[in-house]
Backbone as a chain_set.jsonl record, in Angstrom:
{"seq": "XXXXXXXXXXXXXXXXXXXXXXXXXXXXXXXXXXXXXXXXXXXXXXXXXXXXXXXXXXXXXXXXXXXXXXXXXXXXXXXXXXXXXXXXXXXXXXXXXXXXXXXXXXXXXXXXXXXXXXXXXXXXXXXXXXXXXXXXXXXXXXXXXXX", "coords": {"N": [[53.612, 72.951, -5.844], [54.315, 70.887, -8.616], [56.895, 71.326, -11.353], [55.957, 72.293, -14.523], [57.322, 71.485, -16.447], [58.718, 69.095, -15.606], [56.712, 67.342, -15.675], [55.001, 64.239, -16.812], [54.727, 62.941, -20.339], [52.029, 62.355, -20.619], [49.718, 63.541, -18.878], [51.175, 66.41, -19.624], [50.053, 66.234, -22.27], [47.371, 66.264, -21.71], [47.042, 68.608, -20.559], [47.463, 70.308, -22.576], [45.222, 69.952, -23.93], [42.267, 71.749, -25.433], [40.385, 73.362, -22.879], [36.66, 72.407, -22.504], [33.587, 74.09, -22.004], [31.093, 73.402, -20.104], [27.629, 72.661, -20.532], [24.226, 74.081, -19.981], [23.376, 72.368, -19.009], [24.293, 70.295, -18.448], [24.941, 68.905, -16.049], [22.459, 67.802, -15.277], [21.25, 66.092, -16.985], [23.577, 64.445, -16.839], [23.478, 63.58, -14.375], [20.374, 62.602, -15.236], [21.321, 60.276, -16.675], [22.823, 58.866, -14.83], [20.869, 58.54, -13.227], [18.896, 56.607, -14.339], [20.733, 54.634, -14.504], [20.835, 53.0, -11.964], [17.978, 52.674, -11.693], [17.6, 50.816, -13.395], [19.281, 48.627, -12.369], [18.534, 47.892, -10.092], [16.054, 47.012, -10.652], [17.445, 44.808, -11.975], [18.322, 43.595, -10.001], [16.241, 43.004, -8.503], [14.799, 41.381, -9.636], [16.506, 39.381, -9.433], [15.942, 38.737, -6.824], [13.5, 38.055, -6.775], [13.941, 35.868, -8.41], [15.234, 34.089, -7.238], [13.816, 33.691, -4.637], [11.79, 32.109, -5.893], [12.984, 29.982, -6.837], [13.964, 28.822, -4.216], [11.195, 28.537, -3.202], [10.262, 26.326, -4.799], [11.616, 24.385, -4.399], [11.682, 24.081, -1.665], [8.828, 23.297, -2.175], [9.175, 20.719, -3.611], [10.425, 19.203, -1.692], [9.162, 19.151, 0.282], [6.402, 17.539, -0.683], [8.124, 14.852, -1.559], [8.734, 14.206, 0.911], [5.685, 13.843, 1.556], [5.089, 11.852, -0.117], [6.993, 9.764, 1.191], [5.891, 9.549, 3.899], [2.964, 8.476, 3.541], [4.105, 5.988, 1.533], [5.393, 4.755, 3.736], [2.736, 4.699, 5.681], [1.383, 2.907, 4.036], [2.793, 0.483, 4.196], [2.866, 0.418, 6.84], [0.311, -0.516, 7.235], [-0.284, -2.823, 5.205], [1.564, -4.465, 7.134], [-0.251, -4.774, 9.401], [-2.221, -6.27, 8.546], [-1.099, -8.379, 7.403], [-0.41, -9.361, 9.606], [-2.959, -9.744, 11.081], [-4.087, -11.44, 9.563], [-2.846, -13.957, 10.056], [-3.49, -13.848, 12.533], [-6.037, -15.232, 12.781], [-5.866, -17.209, 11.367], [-4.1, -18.341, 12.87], [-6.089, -18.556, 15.317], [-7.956, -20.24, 13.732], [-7.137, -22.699, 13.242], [-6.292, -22.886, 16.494], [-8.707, -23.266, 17.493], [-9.921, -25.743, 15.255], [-8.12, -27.811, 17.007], [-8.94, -27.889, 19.461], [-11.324, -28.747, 19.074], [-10.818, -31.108, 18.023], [-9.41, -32.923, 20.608], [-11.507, -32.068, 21.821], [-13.334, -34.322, 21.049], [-13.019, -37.641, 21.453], [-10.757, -39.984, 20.502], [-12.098, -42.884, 18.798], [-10.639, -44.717, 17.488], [-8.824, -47.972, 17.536], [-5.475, -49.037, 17.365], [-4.263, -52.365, 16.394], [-2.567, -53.43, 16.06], [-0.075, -55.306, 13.705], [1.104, -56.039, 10.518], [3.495, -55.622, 7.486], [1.831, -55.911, 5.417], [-0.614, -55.451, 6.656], [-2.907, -53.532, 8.732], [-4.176, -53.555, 11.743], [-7.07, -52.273, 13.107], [-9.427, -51.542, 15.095], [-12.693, -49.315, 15.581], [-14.062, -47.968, 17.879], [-16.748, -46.227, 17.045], [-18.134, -47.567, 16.058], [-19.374, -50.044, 17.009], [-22.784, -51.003, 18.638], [-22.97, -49.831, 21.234], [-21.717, -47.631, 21.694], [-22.942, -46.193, 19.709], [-25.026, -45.857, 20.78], [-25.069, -44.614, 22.854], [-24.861, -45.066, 25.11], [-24.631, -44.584, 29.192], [-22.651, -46.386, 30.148], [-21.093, -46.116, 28.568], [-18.681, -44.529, 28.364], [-16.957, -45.135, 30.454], [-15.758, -47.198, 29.03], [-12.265, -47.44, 27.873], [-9.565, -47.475, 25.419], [-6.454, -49.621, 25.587], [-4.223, -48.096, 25.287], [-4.688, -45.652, 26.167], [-4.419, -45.496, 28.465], [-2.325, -45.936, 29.701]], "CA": [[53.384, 72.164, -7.015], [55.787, 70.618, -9.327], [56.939, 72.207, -12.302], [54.754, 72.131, -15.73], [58.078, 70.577, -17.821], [58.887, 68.281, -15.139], [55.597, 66.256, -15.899], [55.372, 63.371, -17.615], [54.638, 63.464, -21.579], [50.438, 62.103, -20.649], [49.978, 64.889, -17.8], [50.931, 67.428, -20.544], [49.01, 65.975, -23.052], [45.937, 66.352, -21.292], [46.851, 69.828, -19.921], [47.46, 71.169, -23.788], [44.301, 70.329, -24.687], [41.22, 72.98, -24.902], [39.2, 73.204, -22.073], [35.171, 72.539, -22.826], [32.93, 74.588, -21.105], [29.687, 72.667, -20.333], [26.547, 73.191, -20.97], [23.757, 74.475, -18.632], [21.94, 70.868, -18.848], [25.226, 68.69, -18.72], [24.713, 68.207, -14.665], [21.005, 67.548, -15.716], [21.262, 64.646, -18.151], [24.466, 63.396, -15.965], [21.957, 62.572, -12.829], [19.487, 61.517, -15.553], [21.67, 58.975, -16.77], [22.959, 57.904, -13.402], [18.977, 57.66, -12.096], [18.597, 55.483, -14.893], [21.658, 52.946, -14.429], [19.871, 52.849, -10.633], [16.895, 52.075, -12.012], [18.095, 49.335, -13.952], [20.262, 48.024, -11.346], [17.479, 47.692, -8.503], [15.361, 46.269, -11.791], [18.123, 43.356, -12.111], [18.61, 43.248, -8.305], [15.17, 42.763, -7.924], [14.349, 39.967, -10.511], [17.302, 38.338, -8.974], [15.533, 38.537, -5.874], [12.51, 37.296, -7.092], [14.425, 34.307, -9.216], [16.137, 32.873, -6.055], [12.717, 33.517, -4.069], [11.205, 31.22, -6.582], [13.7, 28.758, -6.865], [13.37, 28.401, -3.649], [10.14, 27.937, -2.916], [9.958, 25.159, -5.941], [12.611, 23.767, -4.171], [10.08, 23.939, -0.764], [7.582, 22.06, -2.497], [9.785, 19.067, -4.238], [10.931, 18.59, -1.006], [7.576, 18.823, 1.386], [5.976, 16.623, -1.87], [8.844, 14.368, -0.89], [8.21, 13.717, 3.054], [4.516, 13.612, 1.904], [5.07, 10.596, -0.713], [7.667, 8.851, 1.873], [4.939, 9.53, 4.575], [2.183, 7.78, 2.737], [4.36, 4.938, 1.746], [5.198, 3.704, 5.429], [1.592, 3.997, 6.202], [0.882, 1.434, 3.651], [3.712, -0.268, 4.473], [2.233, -0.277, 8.088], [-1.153, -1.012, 6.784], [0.342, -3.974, 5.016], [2.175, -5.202, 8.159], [-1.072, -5.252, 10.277], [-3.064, -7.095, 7.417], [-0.498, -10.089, 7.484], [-0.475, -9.711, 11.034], [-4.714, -10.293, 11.162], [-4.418, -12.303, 8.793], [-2.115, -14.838, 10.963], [-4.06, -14.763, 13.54], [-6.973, -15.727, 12.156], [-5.14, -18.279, 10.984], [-3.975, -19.288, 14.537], [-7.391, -18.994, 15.971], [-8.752, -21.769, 13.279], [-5.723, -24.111, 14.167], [-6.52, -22.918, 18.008], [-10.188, -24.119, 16.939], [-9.138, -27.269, 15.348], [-6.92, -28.509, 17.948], [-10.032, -27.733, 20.269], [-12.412, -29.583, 18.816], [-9.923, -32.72, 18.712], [-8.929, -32.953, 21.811], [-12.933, -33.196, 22.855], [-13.592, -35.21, 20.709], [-12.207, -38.905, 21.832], [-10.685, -41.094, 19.273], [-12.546, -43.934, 19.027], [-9.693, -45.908, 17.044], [-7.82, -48.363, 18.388], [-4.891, -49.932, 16.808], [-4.897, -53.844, 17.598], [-1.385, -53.831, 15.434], [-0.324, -55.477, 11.96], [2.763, -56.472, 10.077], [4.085, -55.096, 6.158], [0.876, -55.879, 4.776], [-1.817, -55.445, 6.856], [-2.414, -52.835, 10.123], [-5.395, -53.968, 12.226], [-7.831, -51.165, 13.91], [-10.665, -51.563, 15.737], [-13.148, -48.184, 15.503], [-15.152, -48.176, 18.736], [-17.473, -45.861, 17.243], [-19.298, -48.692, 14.714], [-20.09, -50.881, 18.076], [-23.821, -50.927, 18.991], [-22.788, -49.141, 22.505], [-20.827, -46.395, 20.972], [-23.868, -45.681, 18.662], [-26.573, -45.402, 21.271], [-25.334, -43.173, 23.615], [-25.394, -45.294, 27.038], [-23.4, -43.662, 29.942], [-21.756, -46.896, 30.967], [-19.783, -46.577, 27.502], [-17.468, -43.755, 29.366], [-16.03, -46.037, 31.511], [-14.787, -47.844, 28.341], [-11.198, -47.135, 27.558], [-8.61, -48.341, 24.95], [-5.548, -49.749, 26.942], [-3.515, -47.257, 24.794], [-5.085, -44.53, 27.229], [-3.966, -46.404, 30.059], [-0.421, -45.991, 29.297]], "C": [[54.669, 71.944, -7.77], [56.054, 71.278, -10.683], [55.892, 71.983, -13.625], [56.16, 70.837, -16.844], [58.203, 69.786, -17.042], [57.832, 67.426, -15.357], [55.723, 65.895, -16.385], [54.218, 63.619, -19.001], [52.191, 63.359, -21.275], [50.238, 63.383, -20.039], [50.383, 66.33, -19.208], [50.226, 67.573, -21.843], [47.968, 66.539, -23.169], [45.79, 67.98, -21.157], [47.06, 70.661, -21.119], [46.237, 71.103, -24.285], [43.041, 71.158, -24.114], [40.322, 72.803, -23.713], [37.783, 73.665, -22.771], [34.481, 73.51, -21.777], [31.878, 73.34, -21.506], [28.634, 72.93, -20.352], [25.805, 73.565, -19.795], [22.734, 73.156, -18.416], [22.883, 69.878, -18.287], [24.958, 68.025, -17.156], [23.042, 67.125, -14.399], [20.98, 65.982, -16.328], [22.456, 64.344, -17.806], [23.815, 62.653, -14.967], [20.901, 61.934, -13.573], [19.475, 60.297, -15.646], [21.98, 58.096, -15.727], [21.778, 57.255, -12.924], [18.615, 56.315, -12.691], [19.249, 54.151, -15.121], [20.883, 52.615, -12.845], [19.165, 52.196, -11.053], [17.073, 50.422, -12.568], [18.763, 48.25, -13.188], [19.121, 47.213, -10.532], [16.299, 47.044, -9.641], [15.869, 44.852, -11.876], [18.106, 42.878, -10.672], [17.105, 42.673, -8.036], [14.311, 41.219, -8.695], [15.626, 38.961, -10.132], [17.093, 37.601, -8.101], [14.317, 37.437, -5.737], [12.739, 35.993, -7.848], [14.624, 33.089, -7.997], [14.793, 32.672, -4.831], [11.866, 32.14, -4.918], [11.78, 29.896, -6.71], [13.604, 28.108, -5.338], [12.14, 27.847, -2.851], [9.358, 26.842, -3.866], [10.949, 24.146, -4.859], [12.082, 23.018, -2.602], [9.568, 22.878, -1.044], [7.983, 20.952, -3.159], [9.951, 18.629, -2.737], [9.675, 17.981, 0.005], [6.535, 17.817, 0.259], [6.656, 15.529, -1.667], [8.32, 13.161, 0.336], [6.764, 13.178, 2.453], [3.975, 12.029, 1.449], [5.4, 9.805, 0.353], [6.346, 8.585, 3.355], [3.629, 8.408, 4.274], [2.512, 6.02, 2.331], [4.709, 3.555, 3.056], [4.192, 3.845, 5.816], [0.853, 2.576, 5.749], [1.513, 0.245, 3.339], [3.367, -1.096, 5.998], [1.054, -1.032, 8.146], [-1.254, -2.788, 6.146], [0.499, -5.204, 5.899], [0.975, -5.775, 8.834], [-1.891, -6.183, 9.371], [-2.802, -8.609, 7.651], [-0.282, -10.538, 8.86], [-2.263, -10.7, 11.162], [-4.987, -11.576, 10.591], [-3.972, -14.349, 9.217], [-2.69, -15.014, 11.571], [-5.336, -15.085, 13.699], [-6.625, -17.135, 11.629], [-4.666, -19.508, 11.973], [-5.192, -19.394, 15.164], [-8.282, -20.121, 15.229], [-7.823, -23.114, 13.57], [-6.301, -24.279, 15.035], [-8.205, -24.317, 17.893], [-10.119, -25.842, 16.491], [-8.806, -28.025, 16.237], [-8.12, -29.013, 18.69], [-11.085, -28.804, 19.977], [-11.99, -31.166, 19.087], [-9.832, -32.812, 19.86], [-10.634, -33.251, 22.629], [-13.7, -34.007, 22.481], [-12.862, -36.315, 20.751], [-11.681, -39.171, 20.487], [-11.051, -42.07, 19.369], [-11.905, -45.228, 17.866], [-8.977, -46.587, 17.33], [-7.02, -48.889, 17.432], [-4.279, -51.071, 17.386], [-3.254, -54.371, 16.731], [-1.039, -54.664, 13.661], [0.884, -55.972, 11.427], [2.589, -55.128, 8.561], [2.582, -54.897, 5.134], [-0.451, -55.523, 5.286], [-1.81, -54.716, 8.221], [-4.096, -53.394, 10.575], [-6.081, -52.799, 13.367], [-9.282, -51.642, 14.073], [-11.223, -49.759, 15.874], [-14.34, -48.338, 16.88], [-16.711, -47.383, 18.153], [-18.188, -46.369, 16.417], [-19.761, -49.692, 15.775], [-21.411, -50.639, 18.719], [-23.774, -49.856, 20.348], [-22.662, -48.302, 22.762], [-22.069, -45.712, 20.645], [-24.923, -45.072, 19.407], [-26.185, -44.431, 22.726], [-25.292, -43.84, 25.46], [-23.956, -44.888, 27.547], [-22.49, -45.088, 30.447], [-20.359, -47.033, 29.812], [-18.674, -45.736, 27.951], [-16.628, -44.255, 29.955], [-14.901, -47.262, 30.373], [-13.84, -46.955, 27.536], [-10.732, -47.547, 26.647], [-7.456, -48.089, 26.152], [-4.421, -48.407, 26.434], [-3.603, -46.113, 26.104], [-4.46, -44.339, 28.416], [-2.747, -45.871, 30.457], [0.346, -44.62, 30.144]], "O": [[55.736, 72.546, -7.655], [55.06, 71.889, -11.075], [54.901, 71.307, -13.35], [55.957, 69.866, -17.572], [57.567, 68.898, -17.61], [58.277, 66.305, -15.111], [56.566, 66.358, -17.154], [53.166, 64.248, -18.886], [51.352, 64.153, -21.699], [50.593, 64.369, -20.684], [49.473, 67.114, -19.479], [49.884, 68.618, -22.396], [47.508, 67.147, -24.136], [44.781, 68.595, -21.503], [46.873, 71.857, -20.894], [45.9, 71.997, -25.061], [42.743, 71.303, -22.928], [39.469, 71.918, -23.786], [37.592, 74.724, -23.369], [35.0, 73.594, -20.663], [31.767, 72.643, -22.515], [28.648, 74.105, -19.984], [26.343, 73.498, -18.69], [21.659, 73.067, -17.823], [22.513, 68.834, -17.751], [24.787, 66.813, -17.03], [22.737, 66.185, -13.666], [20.599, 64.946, -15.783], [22.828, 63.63, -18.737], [23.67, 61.442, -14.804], [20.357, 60.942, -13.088], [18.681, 59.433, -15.274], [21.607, 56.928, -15.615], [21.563, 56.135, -12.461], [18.226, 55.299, -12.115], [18.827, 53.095, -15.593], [20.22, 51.583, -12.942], [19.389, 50.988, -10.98], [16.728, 49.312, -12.162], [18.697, 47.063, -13.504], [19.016, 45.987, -10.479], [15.485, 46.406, -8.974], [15.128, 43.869, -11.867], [17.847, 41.711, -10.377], [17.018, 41.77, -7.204], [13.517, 40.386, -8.259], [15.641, 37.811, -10.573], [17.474, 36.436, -7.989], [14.171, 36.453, -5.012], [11.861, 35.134, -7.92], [14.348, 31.896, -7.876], [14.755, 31.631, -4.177], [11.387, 31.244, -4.224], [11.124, 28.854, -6.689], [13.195, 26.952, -5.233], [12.149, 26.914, -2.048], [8.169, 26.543, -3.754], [10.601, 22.967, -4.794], [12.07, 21.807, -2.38], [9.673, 21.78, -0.497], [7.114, 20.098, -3.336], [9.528, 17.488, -2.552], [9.38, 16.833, 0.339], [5.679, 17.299, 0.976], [5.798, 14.666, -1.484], [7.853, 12.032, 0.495], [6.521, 12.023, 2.8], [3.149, 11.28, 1.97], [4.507, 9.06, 0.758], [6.025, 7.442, 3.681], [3.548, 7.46, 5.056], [1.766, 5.07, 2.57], [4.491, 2.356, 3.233], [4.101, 3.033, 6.737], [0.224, 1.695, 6.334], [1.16, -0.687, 2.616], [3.446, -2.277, 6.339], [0.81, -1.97, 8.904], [-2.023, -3.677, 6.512], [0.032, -6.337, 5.782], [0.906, -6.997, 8.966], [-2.188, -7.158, 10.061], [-3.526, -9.57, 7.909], [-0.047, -11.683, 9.245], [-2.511, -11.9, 11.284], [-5.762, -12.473, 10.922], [-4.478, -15.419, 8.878], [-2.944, -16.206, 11.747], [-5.762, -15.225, 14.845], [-7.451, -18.048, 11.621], [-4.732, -20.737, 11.987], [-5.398, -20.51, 15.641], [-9.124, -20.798, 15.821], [-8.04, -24.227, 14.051], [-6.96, -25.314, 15.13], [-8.478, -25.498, 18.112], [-10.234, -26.835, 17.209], [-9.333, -29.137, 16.214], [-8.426, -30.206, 18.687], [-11.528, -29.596, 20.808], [-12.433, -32.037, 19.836], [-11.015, -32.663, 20.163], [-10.966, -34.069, 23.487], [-14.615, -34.49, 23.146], [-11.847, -36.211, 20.064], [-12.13, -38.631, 19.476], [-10.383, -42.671, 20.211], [-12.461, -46.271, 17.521], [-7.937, -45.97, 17.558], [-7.648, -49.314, 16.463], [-3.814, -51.06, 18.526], [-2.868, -55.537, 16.806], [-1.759, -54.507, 12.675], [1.714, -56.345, 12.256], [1.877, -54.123, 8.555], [2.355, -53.979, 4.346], [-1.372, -55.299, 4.5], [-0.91, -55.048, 8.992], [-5.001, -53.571, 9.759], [-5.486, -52.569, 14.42], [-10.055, -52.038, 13.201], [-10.379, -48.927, 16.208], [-15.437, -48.854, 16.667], [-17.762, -47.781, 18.656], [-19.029, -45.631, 15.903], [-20.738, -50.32, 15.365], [-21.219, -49.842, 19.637], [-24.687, -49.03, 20.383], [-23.146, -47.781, 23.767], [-22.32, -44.667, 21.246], [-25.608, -44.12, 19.033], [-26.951, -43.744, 23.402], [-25.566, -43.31, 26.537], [-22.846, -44.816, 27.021], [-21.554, -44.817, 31.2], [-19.269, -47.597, 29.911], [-17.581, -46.3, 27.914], [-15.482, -43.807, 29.993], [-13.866, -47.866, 30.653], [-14.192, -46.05, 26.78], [-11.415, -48.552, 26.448], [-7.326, -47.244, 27.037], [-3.843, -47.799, 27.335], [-2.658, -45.84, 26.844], [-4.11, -43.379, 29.102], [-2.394, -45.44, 31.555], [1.559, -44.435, 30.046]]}, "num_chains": 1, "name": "protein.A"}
């Protein structure tokens, strides 16, 4: 060991003053207090645990709440789509219809021509022949047809 004067002025400080004896509890109520910074510790540790558990599982459900909205909206986004789809072709099948019906039904208009003022049409279907239905009217054409 090194000498007692050779130490520095703290170091003899300490070593002039009285030694305490301690009591017969002091080891007692030293571990109490320690048990109880523990306690407290694993108290904060544990509501920390339980904070960030919570946060995340809020954090969980914004997000799966989320997907479930965006989910929802492209169905009735798809729901939408097929609507204006149906809705088209419904649309094309009365055209289709239309067309259909023209097409078997003749035109019985002829146009016989006209100038600026005046267009001249003949309607075959106001002719006595037309009206009654006989089969030799089939065989009559406009020359238009012809063409």
């Amino acid at each position: 060991m090194t000498d007692p004067a050779s130490r520095d002025p703290l170091t003899r400080a300490f070593a002039d003053l009285p030694r305490q004896r301690s009591s017969a509890q002091f080891t007692q109520r030293v571990l109490a207090q320690l048990d109880r910074r523990d306690r407290r510790r694993a108290t904060r540790s544990g509501r920390w645990i339980w904070a960030t558990v919570t946060g995340l599982l809020l954090v969980s459900l914004v997000a799966i709440g989320y997907e479930y909205q965006r989910q929802q909206a492209a169905k009735r986004a798809y729901r939408a789509q097929v609507e204006e789809l149906r809705d088209r072709y419904q649309t094309l099948l009365d055209e289709v219809a239309t067309v259909r019906e023209e097409v078997t039904t003749p035109d019985t208009r002829l146009y016989l021509g006209g100038d600026e003022r005046v267009d001249l049409v003949f309607d075959w279907s106001q002719s006595p022949t037309y009206q009654t239905g006989r089969s030799d009217t089939q065989d009559i054409r406009p020359a238009a047809y012809e063409q």
